[in-house]
ChimeraX commands (.cxc) that place a marker at each C-alpha (Angstrom):
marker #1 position -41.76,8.12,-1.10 radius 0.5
marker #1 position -40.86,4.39,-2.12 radius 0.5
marker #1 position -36.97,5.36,-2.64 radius 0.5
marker #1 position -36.95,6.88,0.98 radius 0.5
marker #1 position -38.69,3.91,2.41 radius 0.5
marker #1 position -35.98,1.56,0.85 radius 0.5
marker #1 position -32.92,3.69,1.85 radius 0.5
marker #1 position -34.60,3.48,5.81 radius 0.5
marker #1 position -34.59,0.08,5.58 radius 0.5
marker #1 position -31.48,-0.78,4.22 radius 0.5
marker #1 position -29.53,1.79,6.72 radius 0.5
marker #1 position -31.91,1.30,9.82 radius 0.5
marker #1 position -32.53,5.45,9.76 radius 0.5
marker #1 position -35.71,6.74,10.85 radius 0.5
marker #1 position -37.97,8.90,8.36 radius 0.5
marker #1 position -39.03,12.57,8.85 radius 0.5
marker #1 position -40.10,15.38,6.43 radius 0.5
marker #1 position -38.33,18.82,5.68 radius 0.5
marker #1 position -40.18,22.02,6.07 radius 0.5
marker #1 position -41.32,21.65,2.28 radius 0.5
marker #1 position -42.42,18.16,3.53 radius 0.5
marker #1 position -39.88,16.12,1.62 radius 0.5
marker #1 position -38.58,13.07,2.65 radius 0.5
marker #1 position -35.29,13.03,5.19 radius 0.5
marker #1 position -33.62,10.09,6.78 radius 0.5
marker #1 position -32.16,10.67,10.16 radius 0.5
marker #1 position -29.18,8.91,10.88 radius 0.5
marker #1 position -28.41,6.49,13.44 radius 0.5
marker #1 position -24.52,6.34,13.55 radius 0.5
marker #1 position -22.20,8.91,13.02 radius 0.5
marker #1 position -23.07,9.77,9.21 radius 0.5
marker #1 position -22.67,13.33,9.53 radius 0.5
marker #1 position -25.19,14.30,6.89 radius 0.5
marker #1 position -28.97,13.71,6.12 radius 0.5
marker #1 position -30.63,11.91,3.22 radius 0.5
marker #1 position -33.18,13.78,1.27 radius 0.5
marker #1 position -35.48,12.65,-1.54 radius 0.5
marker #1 position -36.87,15.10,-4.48 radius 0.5
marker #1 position -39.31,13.67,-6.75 radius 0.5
marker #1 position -38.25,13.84,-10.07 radius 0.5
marker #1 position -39.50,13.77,-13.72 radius 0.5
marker #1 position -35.79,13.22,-15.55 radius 0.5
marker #1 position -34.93,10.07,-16.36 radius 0.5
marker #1 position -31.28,8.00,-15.22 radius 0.5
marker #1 position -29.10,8.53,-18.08 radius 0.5
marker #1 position -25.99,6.21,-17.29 radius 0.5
marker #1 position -23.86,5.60,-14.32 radius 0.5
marker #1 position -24.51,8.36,-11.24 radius 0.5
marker #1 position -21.17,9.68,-10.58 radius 0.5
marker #1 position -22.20,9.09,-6.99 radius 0.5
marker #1 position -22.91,6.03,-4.82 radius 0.5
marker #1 position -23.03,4.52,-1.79 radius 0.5
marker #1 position -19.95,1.79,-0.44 radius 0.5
marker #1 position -21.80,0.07,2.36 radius 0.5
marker #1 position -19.35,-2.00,4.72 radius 0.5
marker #1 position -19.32,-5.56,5.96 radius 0.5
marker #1 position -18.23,-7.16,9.58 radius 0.5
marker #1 position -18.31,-10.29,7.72 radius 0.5
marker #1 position -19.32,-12.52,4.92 radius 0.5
marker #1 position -22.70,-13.40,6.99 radius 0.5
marker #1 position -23.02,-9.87,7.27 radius 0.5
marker #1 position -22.62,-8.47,3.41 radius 0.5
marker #1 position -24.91,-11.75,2.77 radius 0.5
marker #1 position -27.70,-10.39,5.25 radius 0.5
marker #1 position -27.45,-6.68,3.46 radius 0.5
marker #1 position -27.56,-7.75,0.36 radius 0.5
marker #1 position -30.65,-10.21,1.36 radius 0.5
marker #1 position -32.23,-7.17,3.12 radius 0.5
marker #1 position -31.77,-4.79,-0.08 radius 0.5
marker #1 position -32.91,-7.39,-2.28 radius 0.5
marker #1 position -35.92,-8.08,-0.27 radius 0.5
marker #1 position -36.79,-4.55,-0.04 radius 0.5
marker #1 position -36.37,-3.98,-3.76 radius 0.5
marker #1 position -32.94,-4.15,-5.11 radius 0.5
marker #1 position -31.55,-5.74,-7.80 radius 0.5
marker #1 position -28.04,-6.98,-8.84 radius 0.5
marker #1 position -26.52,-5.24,-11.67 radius 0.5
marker #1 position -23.17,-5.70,-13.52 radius 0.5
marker #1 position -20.78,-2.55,-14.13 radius 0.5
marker #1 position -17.77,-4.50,-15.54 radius 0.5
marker #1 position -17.23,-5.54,-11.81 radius 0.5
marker #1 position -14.56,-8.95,-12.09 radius 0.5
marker #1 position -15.73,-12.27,-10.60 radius 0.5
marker #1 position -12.67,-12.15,-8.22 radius 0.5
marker #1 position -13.66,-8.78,-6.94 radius 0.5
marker #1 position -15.73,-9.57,-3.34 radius 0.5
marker #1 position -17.99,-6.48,-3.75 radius 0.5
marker #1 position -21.37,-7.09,-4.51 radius 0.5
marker #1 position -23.27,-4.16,-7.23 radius 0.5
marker #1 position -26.75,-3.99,-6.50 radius 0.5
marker #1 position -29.15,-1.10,-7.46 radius 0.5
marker #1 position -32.22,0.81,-5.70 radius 0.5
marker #1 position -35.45,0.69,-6.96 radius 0.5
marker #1 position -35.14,3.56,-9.14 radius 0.5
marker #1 position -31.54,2.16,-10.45 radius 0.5
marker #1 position -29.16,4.07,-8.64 radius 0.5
marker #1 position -26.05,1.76,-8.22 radius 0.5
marker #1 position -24.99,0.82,-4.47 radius 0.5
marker #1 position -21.59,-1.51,-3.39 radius 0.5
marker #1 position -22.04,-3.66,-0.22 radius 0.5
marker #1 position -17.86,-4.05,0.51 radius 0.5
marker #1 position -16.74,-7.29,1.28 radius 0.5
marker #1 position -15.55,-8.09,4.72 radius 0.5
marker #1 position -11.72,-7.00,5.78 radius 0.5
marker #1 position -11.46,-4.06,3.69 radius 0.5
marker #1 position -8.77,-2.25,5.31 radius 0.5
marker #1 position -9.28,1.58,3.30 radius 0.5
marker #1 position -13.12,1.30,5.01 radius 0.5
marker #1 position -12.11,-0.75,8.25 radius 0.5
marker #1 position -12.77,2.36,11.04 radius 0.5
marker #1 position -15.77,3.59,9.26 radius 0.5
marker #1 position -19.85,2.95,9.54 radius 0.5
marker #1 position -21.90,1.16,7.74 radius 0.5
marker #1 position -22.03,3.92,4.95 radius 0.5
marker #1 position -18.37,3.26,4.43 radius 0.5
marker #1 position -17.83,6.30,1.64 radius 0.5
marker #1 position -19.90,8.27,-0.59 radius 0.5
marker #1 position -17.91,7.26,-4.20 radius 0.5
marker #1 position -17.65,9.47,-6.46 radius 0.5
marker #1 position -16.57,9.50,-10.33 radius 0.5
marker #1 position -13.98,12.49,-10.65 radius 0.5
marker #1 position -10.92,13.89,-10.96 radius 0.5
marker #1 position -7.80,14.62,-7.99 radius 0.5
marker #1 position -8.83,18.64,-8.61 radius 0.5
marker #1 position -12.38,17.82,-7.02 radius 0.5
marker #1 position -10.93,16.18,-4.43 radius 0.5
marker #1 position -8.81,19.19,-3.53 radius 0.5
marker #1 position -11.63,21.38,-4.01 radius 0.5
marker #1 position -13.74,19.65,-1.90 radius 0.5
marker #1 position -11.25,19.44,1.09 radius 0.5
marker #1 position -11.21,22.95,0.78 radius 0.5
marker #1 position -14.62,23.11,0.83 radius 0.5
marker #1 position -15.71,21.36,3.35 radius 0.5
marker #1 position -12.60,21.69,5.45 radius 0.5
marker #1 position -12.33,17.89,5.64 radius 0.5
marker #1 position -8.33,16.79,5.66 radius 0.5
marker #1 position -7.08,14.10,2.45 radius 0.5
marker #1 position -6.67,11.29,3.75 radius 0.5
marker #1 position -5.37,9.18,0.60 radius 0.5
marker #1 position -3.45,11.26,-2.43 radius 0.5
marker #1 position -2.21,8.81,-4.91 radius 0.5
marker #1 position -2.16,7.74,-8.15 radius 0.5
marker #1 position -4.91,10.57,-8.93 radius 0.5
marker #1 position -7.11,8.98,-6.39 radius 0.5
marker #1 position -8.48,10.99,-3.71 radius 0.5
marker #1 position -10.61,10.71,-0.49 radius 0.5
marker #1 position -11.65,12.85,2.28 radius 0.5
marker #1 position -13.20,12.93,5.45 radius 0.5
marker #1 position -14.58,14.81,8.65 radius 0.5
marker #1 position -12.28,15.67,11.63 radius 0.5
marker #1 position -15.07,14.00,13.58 radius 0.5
marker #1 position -15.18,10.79,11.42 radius 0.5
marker #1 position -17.75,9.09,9.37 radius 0.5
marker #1 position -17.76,8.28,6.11 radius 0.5
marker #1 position -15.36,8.66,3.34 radius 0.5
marker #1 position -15.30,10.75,0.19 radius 0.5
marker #1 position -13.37,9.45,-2.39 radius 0.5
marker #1 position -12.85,10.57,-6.29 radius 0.5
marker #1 position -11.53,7.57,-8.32 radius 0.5
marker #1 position -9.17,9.93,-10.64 radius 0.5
marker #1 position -9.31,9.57,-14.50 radius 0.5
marker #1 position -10.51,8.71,-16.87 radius 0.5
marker #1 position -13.70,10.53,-15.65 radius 0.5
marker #1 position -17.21,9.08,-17.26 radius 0.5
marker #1 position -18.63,12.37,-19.43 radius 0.5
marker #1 position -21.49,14.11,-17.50 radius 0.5
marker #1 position -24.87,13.46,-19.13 radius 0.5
marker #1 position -27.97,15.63,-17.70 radius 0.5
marker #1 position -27.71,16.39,-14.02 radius 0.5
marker #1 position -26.71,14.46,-11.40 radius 0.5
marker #1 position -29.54,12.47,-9.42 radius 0.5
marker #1 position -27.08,12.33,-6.16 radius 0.5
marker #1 position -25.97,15.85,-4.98 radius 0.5
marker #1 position -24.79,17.68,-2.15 radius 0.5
marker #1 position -26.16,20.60,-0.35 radius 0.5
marker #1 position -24.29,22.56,1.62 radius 0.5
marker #1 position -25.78,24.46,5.03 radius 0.5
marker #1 position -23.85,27.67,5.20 radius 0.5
marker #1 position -22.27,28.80,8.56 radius 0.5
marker #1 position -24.81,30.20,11.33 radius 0.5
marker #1 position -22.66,33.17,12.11 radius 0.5
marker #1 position -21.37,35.39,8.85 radius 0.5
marker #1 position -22.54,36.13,5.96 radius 0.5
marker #1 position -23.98,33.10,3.81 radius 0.5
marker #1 position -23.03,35.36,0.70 radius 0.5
marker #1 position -19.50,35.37,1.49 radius 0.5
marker #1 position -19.65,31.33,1.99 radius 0.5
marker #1 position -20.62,31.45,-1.83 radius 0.5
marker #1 position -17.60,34.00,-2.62 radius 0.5
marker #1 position -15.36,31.45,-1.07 radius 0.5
marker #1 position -16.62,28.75,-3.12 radius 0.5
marker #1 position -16.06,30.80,-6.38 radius 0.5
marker #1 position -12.98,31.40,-5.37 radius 0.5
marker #1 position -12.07,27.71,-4.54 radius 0.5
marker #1 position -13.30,26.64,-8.36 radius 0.5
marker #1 position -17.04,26.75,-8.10 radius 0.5
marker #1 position -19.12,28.07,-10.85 radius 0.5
marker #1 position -22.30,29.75,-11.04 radius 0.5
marker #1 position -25.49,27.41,-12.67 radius 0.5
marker #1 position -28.61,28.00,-13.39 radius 0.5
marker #1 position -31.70,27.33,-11.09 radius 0.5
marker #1 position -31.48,25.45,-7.60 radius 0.5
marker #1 position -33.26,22.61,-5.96 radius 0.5
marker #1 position -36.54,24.24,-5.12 radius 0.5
marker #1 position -35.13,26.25,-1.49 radius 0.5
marker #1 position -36.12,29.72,-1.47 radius 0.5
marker #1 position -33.19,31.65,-1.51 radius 0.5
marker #1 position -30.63,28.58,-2.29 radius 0.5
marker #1 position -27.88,29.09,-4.61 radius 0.5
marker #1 position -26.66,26.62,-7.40 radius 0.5
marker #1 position -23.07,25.77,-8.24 radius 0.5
marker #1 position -20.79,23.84,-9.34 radius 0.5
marker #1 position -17.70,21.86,-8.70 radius 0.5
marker #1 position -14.32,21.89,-11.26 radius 0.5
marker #1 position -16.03,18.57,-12.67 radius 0.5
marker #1 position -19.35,19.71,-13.30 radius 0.5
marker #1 position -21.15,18.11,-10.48 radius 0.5
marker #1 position -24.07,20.07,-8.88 radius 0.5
marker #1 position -24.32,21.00,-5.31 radius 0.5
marker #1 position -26.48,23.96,-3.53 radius 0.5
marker #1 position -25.90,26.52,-0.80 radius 0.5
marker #1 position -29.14,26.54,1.23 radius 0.5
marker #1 position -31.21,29.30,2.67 radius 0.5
marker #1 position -29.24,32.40,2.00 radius 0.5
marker #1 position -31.19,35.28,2.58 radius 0.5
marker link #1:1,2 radius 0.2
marker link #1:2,3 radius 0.2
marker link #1:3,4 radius 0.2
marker link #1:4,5 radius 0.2
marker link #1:5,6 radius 0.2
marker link #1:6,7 radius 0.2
marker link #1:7,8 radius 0.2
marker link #1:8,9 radius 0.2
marker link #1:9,10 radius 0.2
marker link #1:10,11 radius 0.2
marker link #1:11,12 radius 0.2
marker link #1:12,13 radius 0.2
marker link #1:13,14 radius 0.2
marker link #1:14,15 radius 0.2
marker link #1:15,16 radius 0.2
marker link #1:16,17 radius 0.2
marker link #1:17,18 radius 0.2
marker link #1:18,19 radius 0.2
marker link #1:19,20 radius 0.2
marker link #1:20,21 radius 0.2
marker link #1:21,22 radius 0.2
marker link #1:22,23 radius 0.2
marker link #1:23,24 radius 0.2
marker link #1:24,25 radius 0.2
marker link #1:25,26 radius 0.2
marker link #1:26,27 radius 0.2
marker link #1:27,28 radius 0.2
marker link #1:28,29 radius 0.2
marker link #1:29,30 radius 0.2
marker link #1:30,31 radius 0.2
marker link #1:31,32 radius 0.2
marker link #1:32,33 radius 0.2
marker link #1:33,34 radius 0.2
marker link #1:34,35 radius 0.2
marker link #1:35,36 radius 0.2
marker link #1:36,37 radius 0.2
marker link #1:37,38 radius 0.2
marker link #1:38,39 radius 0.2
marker link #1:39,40 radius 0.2
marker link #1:40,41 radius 0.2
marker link #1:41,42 radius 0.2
marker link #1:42,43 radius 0.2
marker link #1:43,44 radius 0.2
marker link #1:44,45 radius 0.2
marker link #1:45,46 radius 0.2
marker link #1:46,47 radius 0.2
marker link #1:47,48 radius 0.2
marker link #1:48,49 radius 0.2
marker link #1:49,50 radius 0.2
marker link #1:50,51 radius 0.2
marker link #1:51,52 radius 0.2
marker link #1:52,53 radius 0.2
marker link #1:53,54 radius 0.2
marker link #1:54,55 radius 0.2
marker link #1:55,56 radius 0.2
marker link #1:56,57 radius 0.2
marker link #1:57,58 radius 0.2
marker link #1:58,59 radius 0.2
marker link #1:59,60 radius 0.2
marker link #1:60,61 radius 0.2
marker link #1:61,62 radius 0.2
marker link #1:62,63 radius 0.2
marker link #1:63,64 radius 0.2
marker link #1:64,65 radius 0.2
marker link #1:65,66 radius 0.2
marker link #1:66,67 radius 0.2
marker link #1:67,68 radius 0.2
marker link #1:68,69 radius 0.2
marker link #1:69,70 radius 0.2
marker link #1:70,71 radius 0.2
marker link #1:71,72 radius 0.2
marker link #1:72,73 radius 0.2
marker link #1:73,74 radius 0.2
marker link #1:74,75 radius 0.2
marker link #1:75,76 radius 0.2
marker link #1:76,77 radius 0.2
marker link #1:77,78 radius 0.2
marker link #1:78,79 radius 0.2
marker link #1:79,80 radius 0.2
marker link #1:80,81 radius 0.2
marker link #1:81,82 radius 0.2
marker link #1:82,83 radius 0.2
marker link #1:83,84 radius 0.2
marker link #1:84,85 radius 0.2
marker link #1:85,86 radius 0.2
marker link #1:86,87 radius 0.2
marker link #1:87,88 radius 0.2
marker link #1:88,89 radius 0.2
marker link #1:89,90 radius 0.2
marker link #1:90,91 radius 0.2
marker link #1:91,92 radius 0.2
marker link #1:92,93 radius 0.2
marker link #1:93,94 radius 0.2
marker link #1:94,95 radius 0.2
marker link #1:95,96 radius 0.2
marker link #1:96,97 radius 0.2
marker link #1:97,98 radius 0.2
marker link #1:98,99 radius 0.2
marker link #1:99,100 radius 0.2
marker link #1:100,101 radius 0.2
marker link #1:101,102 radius 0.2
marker link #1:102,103 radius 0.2
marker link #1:103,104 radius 0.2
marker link #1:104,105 radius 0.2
marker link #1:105,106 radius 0.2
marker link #1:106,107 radius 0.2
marker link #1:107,108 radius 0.2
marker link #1:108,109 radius 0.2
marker link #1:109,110 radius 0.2
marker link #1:110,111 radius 0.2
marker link #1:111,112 radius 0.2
marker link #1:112,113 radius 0.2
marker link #1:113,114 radius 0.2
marker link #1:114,115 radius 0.2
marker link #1:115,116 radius 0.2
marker link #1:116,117 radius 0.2
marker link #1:117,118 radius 0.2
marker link #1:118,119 radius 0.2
marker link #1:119,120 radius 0.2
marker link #1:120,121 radius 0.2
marker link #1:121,122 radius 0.2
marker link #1:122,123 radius 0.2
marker link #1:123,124 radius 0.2
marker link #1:124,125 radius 0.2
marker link #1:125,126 radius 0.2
marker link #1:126,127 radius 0.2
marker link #1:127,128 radius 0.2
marker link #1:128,129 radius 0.2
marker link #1:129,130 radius 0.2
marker link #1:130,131 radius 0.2
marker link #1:131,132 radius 0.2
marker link #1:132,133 radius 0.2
marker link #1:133,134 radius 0.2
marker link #1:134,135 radius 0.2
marker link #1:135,136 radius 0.2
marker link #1:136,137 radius 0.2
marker link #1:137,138 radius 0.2
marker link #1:138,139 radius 0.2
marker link #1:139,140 radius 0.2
marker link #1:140,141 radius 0.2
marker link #1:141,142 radius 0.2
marker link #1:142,143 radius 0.2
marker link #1:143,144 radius 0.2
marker link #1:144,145 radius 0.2
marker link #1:145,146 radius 0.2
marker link #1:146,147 radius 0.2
marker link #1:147,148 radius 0.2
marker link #1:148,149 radius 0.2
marker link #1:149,150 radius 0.2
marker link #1:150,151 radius 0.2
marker link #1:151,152 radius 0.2
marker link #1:152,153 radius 0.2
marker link #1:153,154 radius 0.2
marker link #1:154,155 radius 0.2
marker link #1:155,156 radius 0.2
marker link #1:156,157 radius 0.2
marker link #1:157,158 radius 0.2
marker link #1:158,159 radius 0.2
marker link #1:159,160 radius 0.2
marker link #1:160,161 radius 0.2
marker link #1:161,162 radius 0.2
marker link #1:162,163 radius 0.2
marker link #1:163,164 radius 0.2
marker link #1:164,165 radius 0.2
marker link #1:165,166 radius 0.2
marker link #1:166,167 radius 0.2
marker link #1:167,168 radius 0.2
marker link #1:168,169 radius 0.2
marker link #1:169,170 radius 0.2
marker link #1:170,171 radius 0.2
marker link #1:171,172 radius 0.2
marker link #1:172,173 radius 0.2
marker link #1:173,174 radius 0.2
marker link #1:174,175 radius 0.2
marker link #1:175,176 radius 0.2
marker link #1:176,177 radius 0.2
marker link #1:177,178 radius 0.2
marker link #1:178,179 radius 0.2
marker link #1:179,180 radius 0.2
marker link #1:180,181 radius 0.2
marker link #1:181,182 radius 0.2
marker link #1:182,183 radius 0.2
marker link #1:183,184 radius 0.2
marker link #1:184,185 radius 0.2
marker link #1:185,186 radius 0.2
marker link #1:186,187 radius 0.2
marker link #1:187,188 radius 0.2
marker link #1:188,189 radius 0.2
marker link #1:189,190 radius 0.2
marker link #1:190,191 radius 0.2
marker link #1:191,192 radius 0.2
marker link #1:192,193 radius 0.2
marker link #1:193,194 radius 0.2
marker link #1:194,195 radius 0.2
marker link #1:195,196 radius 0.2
marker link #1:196,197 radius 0.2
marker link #1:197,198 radius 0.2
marker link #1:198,199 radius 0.2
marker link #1:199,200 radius 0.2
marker link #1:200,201 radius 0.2
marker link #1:201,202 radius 0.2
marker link #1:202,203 radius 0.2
marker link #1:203,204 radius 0.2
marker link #1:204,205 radius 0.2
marker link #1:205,206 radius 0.2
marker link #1:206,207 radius 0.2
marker link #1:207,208 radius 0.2
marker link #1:208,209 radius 0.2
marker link #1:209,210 radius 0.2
marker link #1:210,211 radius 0.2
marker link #1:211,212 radius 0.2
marker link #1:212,213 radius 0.2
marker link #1:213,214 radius 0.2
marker link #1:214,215 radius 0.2
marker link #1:215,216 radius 0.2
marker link #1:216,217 radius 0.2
marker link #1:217,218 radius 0.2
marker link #1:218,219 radius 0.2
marker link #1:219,220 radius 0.2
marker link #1:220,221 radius 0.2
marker link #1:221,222 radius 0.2
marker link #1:222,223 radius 0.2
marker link #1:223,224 radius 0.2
marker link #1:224,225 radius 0.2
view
């Protein structure tokens, strides 16, 4: 798949296929999730509330990623981002949007290269989602919040309001692996319980369920049986 091949070369992962034989990157660092790519007949409607917030060591080095994305496909693309802001807004092949972070941010400074998955939405989701995942806040203010694993990373991070309206489904979502031991039902109950609504359909897993955060977004509980 073209979008898989880009995302391995931009992140250095290596490529594999799922037991339905879609494509999965691998990572390399200490990401603590996999990519995986579904082929898709919907088009992008607007903004993804999700993207990518790729970090810098330096100047030479946000220069060489954003070299190496545009070689392998990229484009640059303007969101309203200011001409003093030292991000640079670039977007796949298929147009989902991407930051490469300019060097010395200090909110990103002990994280990978994948500095935080970004994410349009409100403080609730953010609590939800610590809940969740059980993944501590680590920034609460001003409606803005941001997450992360115990065992490091990236970030999480919900810019707070005003939230873009939802339009279609989201292109970027989560699925969730439910605990080896217990009852995968009961990992669903919790969810409910947390905020999560029912929706209808999955993503194509046999047996996966499909919910939904307080702001709308999609995510899936794998493999319940």
């Amino acid at each position: 798949m073209r979008l898989a091949r880009f995302w391995a070369g931009v992140l250095g992962w290596e490529a594999a296929d799922d037991a339905r034989g879609r494509s999965e990157l691998v990572p390399s660092d200490d990401t603590g999730f996999r990519l995986r790519f579904s082929a898709t007949t919907e088009p992008k409607i607007g903004a993804n509330r999700i993207h990518f917030d790729l970090t810098s060591s330096s100047l030479e080095d946000q220069q060489e990623t954003v070299a190496r994305s545009l070689e392998l496909g990229a484009r640059h693309i303007d969101v309203g981002q200011r001409p003093e802001e030292g991000h640079v807004v670039l977007a796949d092949p298929e147009g989902n949007e991407f930051c490469v972070i300019e060097p010395g941010n200090q909110f990103l400074a002990d994280c990978g290269f994948i500095g935080a998955l970004s994410c349009d939405g409100s403080r609730a989701v953010g609590h939800f989602w610590s809940e969740a995942l059980g993944w501590p806040l680590v920034w609460d203010q001003d409606q803005e919040t941001a997450i992360r694993s115990p065992h490091g990373g990236p970030k999480v991070t919900w810019g707070g309001p005003p939230v873009n309206p939802k339009r279609g489904r989201n292109r970027l979502h989560l699925d969730l692996a439910p605990p080896e031991s217990g009852d995968p039902r009961a990992e669903v109950d919790r969810l409910l319980s947390l905020g999560a609504t029912r929706i209808d359909g999955g993503h194509g897993d046999a047996g996966s369920v499909a919910l939904a955060d307080p702001d709308g977004n999609e995510f899936c509980v794998l493999a319940l049986r």
